[in-house]
C-alpha positions in Angstrom: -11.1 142.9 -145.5 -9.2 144.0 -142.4 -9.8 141.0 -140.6 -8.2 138.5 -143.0 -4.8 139.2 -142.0 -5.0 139.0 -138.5 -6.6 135.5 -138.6 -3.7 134.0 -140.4 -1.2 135.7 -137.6 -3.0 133.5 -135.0 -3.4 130.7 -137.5 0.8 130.6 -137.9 1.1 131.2 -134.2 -0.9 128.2 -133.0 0.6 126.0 -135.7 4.4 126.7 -134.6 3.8 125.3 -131.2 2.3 121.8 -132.3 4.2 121.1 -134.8 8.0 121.8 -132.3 5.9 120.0 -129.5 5.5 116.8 -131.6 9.0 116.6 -133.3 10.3 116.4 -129.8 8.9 112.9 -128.7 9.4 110.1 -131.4 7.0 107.8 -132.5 5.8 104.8 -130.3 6.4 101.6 -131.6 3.6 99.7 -132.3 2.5 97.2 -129.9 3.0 93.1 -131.8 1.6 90.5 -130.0 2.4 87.4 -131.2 0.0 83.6 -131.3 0.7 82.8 -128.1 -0.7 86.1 -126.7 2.5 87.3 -125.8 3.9 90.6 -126.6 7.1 89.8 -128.9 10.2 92.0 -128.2 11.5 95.0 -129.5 13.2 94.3 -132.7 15.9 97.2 -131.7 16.6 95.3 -128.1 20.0 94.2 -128.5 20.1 90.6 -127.8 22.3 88.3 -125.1 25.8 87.5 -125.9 25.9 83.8 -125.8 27.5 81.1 -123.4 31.0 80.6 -123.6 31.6 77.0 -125.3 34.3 74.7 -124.8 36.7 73.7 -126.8 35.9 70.1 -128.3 38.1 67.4 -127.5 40.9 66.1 -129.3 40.4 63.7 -132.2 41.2 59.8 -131.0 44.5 58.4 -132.5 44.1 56.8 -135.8 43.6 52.8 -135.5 46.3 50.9 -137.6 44.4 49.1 -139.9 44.6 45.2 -140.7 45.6 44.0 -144.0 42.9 43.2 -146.6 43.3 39.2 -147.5 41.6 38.1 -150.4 37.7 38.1 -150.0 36.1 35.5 -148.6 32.8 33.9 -149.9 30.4 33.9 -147.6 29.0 30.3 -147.0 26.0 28.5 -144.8 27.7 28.3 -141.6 25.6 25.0 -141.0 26.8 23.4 -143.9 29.8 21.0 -142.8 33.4 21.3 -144.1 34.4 19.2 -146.7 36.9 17.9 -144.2 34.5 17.2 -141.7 32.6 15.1 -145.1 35.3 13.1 -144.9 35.9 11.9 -141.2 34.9 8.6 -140.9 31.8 8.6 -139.1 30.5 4.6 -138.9 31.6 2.2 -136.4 35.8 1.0 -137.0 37.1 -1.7 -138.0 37.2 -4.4 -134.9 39.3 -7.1 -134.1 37.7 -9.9 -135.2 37.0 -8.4 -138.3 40.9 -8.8 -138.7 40.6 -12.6 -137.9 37.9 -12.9 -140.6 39.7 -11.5 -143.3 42.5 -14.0 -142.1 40.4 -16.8 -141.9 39.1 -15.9 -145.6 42.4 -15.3 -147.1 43.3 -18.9 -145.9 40.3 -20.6 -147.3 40.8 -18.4 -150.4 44.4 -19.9 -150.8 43.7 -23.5 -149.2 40.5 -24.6 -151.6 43.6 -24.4 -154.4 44.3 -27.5 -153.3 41.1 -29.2 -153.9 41.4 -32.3 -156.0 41.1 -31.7 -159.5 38.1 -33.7 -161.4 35.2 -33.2 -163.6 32.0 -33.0 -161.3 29.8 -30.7 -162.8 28.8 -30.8 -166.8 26.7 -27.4 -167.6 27.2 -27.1 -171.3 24.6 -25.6 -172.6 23.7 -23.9 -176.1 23.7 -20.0 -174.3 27.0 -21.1 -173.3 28.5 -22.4 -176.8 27.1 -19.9 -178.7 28.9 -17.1 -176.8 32.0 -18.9 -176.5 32.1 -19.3 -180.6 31.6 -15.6 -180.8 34.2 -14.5 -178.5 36.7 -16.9 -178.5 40.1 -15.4 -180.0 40.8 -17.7 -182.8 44.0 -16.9 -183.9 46.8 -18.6 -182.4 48.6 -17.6 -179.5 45.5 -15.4 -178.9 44.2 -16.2 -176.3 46.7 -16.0 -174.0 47.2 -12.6 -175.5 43.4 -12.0 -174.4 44.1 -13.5 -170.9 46.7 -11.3 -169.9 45.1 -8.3 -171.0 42.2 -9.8 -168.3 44.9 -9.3 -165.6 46.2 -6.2 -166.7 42.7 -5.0 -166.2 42.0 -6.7 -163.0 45.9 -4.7 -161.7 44.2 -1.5 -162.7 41.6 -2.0 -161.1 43.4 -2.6 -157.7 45.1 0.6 -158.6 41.8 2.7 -158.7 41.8 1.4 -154.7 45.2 2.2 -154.3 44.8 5.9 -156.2 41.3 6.3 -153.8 42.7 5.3 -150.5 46.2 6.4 -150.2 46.7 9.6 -152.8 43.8 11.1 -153.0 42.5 10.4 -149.4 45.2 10.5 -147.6 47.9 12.4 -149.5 45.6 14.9 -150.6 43.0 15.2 -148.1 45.3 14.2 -145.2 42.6 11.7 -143.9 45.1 9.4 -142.9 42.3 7.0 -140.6 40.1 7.6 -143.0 42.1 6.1 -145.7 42.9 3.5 -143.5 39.4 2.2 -142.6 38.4 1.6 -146.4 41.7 -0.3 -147.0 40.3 -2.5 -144.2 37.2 -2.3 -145.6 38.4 -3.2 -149.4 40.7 -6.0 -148.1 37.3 -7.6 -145.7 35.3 -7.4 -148.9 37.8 -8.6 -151.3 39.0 -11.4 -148.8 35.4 -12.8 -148.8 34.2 -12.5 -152.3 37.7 -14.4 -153.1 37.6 -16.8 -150.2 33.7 -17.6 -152.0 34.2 -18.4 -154.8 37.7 -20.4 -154.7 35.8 -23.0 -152.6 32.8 -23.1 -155.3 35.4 -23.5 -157.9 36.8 -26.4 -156.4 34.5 -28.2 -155.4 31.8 -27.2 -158.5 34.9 -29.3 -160.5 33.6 -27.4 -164.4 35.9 -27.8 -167.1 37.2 -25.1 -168.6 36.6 -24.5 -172.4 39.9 -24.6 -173.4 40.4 -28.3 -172.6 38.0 -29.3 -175.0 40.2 -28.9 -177.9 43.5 -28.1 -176.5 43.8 -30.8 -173.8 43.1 -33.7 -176.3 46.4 -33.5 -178.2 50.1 -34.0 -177.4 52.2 -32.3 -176.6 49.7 -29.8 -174.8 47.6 -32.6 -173.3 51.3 -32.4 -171.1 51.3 -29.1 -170.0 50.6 -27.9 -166.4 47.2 -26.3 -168.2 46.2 -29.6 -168.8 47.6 -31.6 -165.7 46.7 -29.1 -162.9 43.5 -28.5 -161.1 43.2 -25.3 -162.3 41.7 -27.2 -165.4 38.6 -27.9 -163.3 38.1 -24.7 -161.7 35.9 -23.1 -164.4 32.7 -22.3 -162.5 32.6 -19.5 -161.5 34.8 -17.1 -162.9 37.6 -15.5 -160.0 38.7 -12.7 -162.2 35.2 -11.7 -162.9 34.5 -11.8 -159.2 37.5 -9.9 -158.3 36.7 -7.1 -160.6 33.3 -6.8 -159.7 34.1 -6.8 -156.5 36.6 -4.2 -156.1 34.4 -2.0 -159.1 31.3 -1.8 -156.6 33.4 -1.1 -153.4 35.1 2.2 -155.5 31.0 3.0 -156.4 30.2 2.5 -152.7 33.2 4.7 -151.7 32.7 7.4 -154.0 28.6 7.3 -152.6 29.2 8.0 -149.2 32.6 9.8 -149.3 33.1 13.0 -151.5 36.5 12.1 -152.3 36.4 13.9 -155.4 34.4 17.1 -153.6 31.0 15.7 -153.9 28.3 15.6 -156.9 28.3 14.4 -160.4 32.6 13.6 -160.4 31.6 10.9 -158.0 29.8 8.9 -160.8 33.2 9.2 -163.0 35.4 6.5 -161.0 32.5 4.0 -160.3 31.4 4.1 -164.2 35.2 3.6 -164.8 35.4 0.6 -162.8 32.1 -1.0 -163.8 33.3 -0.8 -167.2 36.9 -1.8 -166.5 35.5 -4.9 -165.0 32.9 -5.7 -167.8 35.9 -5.8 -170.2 37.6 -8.0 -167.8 34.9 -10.6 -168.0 34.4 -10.7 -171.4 38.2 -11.1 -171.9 38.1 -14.1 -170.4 35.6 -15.6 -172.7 37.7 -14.6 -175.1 40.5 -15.8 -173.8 38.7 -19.6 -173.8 39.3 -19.3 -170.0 35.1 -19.1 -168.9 32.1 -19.9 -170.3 29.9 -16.9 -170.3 27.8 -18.5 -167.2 30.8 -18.7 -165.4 31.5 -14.5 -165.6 27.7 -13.3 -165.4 27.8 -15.4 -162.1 31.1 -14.1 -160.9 30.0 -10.5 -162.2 27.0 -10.8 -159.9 28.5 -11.7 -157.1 31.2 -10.0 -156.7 28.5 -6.8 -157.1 26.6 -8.2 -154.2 29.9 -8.8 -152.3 31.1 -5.5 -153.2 28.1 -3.6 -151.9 26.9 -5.8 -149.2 29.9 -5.9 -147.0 30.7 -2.6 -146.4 26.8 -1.8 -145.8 26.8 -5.0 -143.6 29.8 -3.9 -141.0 29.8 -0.2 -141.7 28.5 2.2 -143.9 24.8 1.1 -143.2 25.4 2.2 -139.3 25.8 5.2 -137.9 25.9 7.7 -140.5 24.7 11.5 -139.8 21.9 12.2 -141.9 22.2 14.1 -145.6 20.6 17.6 -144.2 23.2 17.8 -141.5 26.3 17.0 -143.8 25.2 19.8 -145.9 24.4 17.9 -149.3 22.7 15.0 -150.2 24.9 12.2 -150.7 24.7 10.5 -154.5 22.8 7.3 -155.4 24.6 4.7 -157.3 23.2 1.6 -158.1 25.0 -1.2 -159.7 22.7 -4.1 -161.5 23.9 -7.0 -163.4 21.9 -7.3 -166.7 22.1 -10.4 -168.9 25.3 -8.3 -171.2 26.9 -6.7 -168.7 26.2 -4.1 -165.6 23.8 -1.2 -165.4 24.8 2.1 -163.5 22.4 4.0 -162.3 22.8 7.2 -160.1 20.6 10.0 -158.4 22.8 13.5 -157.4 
């Protein structure tokens, strides 16, 4: 029992030691070695003050801005300008295309003076039977009839006038375009009329009137009667002239967009074609023509109307449809036995 307190004496004196010994040297850190197989450093190693940085430079001054216009729609830039539709691009009018339409315009006025005389007698049933539908029977009719015929044939020299001067070059300020279709339109007008003033003249057909109207007195007097313009029946000139100047405003309105292209191009030639058509048949009723006399003159002056301006210009030259942008419209113009047919592709 003696020995029990002495063994806890050395066992306190050995412990003081190691216990003072290890409070004086801290802990070591534990060794981290990181994926690479590279020791990482001491989280408590204070870490290098960065790089002084410069300051950054001064914004750029502000750039003034440009007004905002209205928006613009963006368009094919291959497509050509309307402007650039309408520059004429076939071959000019030449000189001696000015001394045809003066050698026309003289034969036009000169075969006026072609003796009067019956030479041809065409009477035929088609021919009476028309004329005793639309004659005007009332009196003083007919002349009312047959100046309504020139009011329509004024008109349509005006649609010309309206084409090549206002809307061409007023509005479009084509001025050399407008100019080369008034050449063209007088050329085409010169030689339909030039035509069929000789035909009439020498042809020699009695109008209808005279049949009843030349074979009393006083009227059998009158310049009506005593003129050559009694014998100037075949073929008719007003028909010609309308249908003349009605297919040159279709051919116009085909190749040009005067009215900015597409379906309005169809709206003056259908005018025209039916403007003329009433001119015709005023002059049946007007006891002026038989109704062999306008068909024939309706036809030709088509065939005039178109055929000229192909002929001498509008058939050479021309830049194809995919480089203008648009396909030009298709109008066709055929004589039927009652009138025209208009027929158009756009």
């Amino acid at each position: 029992m003696s020995k029990l307190p002495s063994l806890l004496v050395v066992a306190l004196a050995l412990a003081i030691p190691m216990t003072a010994s290890g409070q004086d040297k801290p802990p070591a850190a534990p060794d981290v070695v990181t994926s690479a197989g590279q020791a990482a450093p001491q989280l408590m190693q204070p870490l290098p003050l960065p790089a002084a940085v410069p300051p950054p430079p001064p914004p750029p001054p502000p750039i003034p801005q440009k007004p905002v216009g209205p928006r613009q729609i963006k368009t094919d830039s291959k497509a050509p300008s309307l402007a650039a539709r309408l520059s004429w691009r076939w071959p000019e009018f030449r000189t001696y295309q000015i001394g045809l339409v003066i050698g026309q315009v003289l034969a036009a006025v000169g075969s006026v003076a072609i003796p009067g005389g019956e030479r041809m007698r065409a009477n035929n049933g088609f021919d009476d039977a028309v004329r005793d539908a639309l004659r005007v029977k009332i009196p003083e009719g007919g002349r009312y009839a047959r100046d309504a015929s020139d009011i329509g044939l004024v008109l349509l020299v005006n649609q010309l006038f309206v084409d090549n001067l206002i809307v061409t070059w007023w509005f479009h300020d084509k001025g050399s375009t407008a100019w080369q279709m008034t050449l063209v339109d007088a050329q085409t007008v010169s030689f339909s009329a030039a035509i069929n003033s000789v035909v009439a003249g020498a042809a020699g057909r009695e109008r209808p009137y005279a049949r009843g109207y030349c074979t009393r007195s006083p009227e059998a007097e009158s310049t009506d009667c005593q003129g050559n313009n009694r014998y100037r029946s075949f073929f008719s000139g007003h028909a010609t002239a309308a249908f003349t100047m009605a297919a040159l405003t279709c051919v116009h309105h085909a190749e040009l967009p005067l009215y900015g292209g597409g379906p309005g191009e169809a709206v003056p030639c259908a005018t025209s074609v039916a403007l003329a058509s009433g001119v015709s048949i005023l002059r049946v009723a007007a006891d002026q023509h038989y109704a062999t006399d306008v068909i024939t003159g309706a036809a030709f002056g088509t065939l005039s109307g178109i055929a000229i301006p192909y002929a001498f210009h509008y058939a050479w030259g021309d830049a194809p449809s995919d480089e203008r942008g648009a396909q030009k419209p298709a109008i066709s113009v055929l004589p039927t036995g009652t009138g025209l047919t208009v027929m158009g592709a756009f």
